[in-house]
GULUMMAR-817652 format. One record per residue (C-alpha): x, y, z; residue number from 1; residue in three letters. Coordinates in nm, 3 decimals. Layout:
N
X Y Z NUM ALA
...
***
This chain:
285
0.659 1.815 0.695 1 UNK
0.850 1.613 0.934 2 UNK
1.098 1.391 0.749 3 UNK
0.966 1.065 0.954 4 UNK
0.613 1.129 0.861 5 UNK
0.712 1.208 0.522 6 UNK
0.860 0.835 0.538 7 UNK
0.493 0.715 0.686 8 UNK
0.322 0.862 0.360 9 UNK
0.500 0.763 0.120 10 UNK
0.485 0.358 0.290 11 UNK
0.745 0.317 0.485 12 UNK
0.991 0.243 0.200 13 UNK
1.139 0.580 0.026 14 UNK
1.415 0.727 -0.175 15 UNK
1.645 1.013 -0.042 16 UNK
1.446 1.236 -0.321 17 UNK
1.096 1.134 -0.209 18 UNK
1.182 1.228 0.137 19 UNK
1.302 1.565 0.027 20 UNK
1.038 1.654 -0.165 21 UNK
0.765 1.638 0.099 22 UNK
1.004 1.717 0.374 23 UNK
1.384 1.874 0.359 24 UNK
1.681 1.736 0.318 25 UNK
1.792 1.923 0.683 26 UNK
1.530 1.669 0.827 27 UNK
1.572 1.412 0.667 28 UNK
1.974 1.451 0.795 29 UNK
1.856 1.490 1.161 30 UNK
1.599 1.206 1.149 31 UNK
1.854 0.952 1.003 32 UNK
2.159 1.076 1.324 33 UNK
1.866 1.011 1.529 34 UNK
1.795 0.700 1.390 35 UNK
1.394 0.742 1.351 36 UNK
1.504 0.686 0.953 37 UNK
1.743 0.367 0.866 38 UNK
1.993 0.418 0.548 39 UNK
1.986 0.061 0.445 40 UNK
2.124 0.117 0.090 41 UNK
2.311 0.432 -0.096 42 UNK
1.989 0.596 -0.152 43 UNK
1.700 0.425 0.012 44 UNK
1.549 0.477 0.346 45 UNK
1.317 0.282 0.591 46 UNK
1.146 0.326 0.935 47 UNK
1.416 0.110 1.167 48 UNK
1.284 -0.300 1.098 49 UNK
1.590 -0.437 1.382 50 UNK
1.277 -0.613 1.530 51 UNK
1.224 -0.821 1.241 52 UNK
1.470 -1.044 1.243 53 UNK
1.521 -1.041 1.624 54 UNK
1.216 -1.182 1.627 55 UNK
1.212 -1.427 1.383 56 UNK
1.527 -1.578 1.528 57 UNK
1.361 -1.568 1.913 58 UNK
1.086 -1.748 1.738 59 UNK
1.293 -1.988 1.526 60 UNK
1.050 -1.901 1.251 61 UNK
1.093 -1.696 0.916 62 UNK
1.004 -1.296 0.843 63 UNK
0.660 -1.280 0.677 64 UNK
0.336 -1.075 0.578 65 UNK
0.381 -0.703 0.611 66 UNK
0.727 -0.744 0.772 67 UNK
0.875 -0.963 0.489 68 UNK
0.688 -0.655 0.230 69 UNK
0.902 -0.398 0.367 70 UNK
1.246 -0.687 0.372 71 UNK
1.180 -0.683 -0.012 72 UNK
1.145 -0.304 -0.027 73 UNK
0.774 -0.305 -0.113 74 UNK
0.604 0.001 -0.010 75 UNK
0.308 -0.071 0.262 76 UNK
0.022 0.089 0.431 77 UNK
0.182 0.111 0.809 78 UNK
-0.087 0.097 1.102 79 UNK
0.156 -0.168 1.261 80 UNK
0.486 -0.177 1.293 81 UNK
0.528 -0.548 1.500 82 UNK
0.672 -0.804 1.335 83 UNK
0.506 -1.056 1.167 84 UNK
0.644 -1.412 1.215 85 UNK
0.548 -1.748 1.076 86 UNK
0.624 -2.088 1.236 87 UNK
0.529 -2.459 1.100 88 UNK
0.179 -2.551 1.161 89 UNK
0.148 -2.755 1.481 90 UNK
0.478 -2.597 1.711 91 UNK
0.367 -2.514 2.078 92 UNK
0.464 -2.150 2.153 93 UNK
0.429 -2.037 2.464 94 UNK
0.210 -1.671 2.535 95 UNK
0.507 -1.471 2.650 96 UNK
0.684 -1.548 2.332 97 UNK
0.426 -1.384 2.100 98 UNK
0.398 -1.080 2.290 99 UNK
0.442 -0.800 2.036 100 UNK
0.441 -1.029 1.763 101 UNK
0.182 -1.132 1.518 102 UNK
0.273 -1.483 1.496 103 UNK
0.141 -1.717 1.203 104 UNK
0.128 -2.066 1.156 105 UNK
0.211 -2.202 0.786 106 UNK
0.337 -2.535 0.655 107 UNK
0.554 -2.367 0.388 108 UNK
0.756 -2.611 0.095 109 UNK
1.151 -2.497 0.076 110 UNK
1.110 -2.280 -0.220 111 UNK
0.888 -2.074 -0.074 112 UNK
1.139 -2.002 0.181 113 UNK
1.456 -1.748 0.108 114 UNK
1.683 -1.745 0.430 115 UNK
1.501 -1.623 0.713 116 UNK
1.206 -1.465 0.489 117 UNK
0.871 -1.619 0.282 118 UNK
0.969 -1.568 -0.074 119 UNK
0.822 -1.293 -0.281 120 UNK
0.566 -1.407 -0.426 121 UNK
0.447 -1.625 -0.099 122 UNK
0.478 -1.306 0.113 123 UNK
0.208 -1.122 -0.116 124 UNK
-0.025 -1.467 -0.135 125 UNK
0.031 -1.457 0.252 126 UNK
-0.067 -1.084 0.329 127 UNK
-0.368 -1.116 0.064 128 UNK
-0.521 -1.403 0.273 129 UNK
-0.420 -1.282 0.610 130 UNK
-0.447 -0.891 0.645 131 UNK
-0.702 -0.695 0.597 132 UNK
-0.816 -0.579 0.234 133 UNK
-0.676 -0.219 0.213 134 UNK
-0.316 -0.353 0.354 135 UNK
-0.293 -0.686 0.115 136 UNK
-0.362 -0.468 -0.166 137 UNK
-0.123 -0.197 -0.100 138 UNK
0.141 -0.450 -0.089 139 UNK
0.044 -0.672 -0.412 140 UNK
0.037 -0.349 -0.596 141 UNK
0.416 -0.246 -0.478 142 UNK
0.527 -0.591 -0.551 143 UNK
0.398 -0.544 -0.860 144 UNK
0.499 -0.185 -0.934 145 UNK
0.873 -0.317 -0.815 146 UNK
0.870 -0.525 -1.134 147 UNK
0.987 -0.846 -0.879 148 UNK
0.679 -0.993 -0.942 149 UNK
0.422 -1.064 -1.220 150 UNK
0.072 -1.076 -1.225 151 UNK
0.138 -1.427 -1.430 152 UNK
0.289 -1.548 -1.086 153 UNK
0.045 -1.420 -0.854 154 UNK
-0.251 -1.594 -1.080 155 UNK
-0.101 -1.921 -1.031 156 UNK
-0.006 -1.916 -0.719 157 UNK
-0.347 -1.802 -0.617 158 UNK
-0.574 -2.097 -0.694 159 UNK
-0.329 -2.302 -0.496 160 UNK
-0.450 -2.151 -0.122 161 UNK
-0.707 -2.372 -0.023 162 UNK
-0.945 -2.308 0.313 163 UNK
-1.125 -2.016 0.425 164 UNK
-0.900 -1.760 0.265 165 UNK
-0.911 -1.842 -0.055 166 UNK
-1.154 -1.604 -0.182 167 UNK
-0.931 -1.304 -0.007 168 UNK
-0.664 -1.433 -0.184 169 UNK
-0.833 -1.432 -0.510 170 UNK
-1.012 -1.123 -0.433 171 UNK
-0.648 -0.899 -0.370 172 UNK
-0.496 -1.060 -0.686 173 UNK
-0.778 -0.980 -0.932 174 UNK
-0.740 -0.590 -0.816 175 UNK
-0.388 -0.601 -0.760 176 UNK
-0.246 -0.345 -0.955 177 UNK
0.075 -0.198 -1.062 178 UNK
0.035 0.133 -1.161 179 UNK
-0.096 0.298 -0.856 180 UNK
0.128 0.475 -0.737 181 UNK
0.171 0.457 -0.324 182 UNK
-0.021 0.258 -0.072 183 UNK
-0.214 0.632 -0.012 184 UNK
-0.411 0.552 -0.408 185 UNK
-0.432 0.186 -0.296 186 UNK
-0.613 0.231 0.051 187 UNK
-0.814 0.416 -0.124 188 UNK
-0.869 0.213 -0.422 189 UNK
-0.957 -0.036 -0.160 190 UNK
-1.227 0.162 -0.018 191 UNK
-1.351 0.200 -0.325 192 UNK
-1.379 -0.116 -0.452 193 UNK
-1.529 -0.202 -0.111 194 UNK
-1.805 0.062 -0.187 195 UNK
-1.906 -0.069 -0.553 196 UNK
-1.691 0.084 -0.770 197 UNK
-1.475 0.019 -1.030 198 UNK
-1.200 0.244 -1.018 199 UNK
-0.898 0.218 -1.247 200 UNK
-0.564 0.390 -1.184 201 UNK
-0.396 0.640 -1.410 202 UNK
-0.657 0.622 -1.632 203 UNK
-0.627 0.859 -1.878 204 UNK
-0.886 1.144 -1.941 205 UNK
-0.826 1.417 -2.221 206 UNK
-0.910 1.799 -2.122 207 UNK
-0.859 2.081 -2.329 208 UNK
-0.469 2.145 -2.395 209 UNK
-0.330 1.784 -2.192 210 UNK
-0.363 1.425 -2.120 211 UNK
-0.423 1.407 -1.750 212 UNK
-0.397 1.093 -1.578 213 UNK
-0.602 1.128 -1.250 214 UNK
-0.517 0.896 -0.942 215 UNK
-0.822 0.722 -0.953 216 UNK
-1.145 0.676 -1.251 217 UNK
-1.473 0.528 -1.250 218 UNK
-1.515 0.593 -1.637 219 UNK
-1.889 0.418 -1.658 220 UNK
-1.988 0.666 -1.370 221 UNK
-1.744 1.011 -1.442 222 UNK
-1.606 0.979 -1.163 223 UNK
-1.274 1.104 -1.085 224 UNK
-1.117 0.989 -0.705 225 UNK
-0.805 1.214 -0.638 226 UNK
-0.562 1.113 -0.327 227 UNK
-0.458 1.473 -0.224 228 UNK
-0.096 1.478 -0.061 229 UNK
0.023 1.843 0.076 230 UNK
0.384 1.682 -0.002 231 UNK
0.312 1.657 -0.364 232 UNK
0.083 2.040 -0.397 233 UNK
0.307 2.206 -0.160 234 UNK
0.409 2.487 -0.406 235 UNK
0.199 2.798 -0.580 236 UNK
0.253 2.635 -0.940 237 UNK
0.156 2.272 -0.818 238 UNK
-0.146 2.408 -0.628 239 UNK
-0.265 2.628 -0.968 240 UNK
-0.194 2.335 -1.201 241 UNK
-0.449 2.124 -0.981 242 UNK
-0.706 2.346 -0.918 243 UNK
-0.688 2.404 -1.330 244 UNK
-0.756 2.054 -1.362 245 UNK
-0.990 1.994 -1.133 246 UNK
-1.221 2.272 -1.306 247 UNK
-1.169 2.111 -1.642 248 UNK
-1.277 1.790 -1.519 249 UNK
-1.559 1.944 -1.379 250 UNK
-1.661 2.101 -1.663 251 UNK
-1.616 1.840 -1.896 252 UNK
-1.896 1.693 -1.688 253 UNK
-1.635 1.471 -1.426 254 UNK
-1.713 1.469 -1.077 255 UNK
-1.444 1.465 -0.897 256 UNK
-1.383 1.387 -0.512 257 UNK
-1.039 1.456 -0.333 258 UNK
-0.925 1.296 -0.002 259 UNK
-0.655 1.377 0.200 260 UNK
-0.445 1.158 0.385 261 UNK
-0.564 1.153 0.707 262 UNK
-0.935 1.098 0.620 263 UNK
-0.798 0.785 0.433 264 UNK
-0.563 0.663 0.623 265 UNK
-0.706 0.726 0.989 266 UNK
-1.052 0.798 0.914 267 UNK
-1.193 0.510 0.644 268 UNK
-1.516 0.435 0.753 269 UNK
-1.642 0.823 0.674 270 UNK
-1.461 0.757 0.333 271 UNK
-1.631 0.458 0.254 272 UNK
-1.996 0.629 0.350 273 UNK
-1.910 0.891 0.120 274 UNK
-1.806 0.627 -0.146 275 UNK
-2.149 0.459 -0.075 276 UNK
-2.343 0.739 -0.034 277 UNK
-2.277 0.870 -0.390 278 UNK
-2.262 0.539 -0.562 279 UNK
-2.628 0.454 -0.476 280 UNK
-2.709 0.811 -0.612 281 UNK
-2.579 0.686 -0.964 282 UNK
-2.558 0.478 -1.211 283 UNK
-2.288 0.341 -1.473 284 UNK
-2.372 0.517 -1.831 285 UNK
***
C-alpha cells in the first residue's frame, strides 16, 4: 500500500511503525523527500497541516475543530483537509477571505484558548457540536485514547453548550470512547449507533482456546462488527488466524459482519442499510 494512503487509514496522525506495517519503510522514505508525509517529531508523521496556521493568522482567528484535532495529534476521520478557523462572534469577514476555509464563529473565554489553537478539551466540545456524527466521534475517541483528556472533563464541559447543538454535543460525549482503536472502528461505530445498535468496542468474547476481543459487539443481539484493514491481514498467518476466528464466532452462534475500508469510509449509506436492514430482522436476547 502506498505509504500516503497508509497515513489516510490509519487518521492522518501515525507512527513511523504504523506506516511500515501497512506500507514499507522504502515508501514511507520517498513520500516524506517528497513531502506528501510531514516528520513533525522523532517518530511521528502527518499529512502536511502548513495551511493551518497560515490561515488562522490571515484570519486573525485561532486553529479549531478537525484542524486543531490533528495540532494535538488526535487521530481523525479525513474527508477534508481545509482548515478550520474560528473568529469572535460578530467580526465582518469578507467572502474572499473564507475561500478554502471553514470558518466558525465562537465567543471563546481565555482558557479555552492555547496560543493560536482552542484548547483540548474545547476543540473536541467544538467538533462534537459542529461536524458531522461519524467525524466528532472519531476525534473524542482519539482524544480520549491519547490519555490528554478524560471523560470526567468532557461530561462537564458538555452541559455547558447551550443552543441548537447541545444535544450533538451530548450525543458524541455519551459514545465517546477510548478504546476503539482508529477513526476506521469509530466511523463505523458511528454508523452503527446511527442504525440502532449498541455496539461496544473490544469487548471481549471467549472461543475455544483464546480471549478474542473483536472490533466491534452487540452482545444483547450476537453480533460481532469487524473493521477489515488489508494493512493489518496482509500476511498468510494474519489472514488464517482471522478466518479461524471468524468460524468460531460463527459457530458459537455470533454473527459476524466485516467491512472494509472503502465501503465505510466512502460508501456509508450502503453500510448503514445493511446495519438497518439486519437490526429490524432481530431482536436483543
Amino acid at each position: 500500500m502506498d505509504a500516503v494512503q497508509a497515513l489516510i487509514e490509519l487518521g492522518g496522525v501515525a507512527t513511523g511503525g504504523e506506516i511500515v506495517a501497512q506500507s514499507s519503510r522504502r515508501k514511507l522514505r520517498t513520500a516524506v523527500g517528497s513531502q506528501r508525509i510531514s516528520r513533525v517529531a522523532r517518530n511521528s508523521y502527518m499529512l502536511p497541516l502548513t495551511e493551518f496556521g497560515a490561515a488562522a493568522a490571515r484570519l486573525n482567528g485561532l486553529i479549531s475543530h478537525a484542524s486543531a484535532a490533528a495540532h494535538w495529534g488526535w487521530k481523525t476521520k479525513i474527508d477534508d483537509w481545509r482548515p478550520h478557523v474560528t473568529v469572535p462572534r460578530g467580526r465582518k469577514v469578507a467572502p474572499a477571505k473564507r475561500c478554502g476555509v471553514h470558518l466558525h464563529w465562537k465567543t471563546l473565554a481565555a482558557a479555552e484558548v492555547a496560543g493560536r489553537v482552542t484548547t483540548r478539551v474545547r476543540t473536541v466540545i467544538d467538533c462534537a457540536g459542529d461536524l458531522p456524527f461519524d467525524e466528532a466521534l472519531a476525534i473524542a475517541d482519539s482524544a480520549l485514547r491519547s490519555g490528554e483528556v478524560s471523560r470526567a472533563e468532557l461530561v462537564t464541559a458538555a452541559p455547558a453548550m447551550k443552543g441548537r447543538n447541545a444535544a450533538t454535543v451530548r450525543r458524541v460525549v455519551e459514545h465517546a470512547d477510548g478504546r476503539s482503536m482508529n477513526p476506521f472502528e469509530s466511523v463505523l461505530r458511528a454508523l452503527a449507533i446511527s442504525a440502532g445498535l449498541l455496539v461496544t468496542p473490544q469487548f471481549p468474547i471467549r472461543i475455544p482456546g483464546a480471549m478474542t476481543h473483536p472490533d466491534l459487539v452487540d452482545e444483547g443481539r450476537r453480533l460481532v462488527l469487524e473493521a477489515d484493514s488489508w494493512g493489518f491481514h496482509a500476511s498468510r498467518e494474519a489472514h488464517d488466524a482471522d478466518c479461524l476466528r471468524y468460524t468460531l464466532l460463527v459457530t458459537a452462534g455470533w454473527t459476524v459482519l466485516r467491512f472494509t475500508w472503502p465501503q465505510v469510509m466512502h460508501h456509508p449509506e450502503w453500510v448503514s442499510g445493511v446495519l438497518r436492514s439486519w437490526a429490524a430482522t432481530t431482536t436483543t436476547k
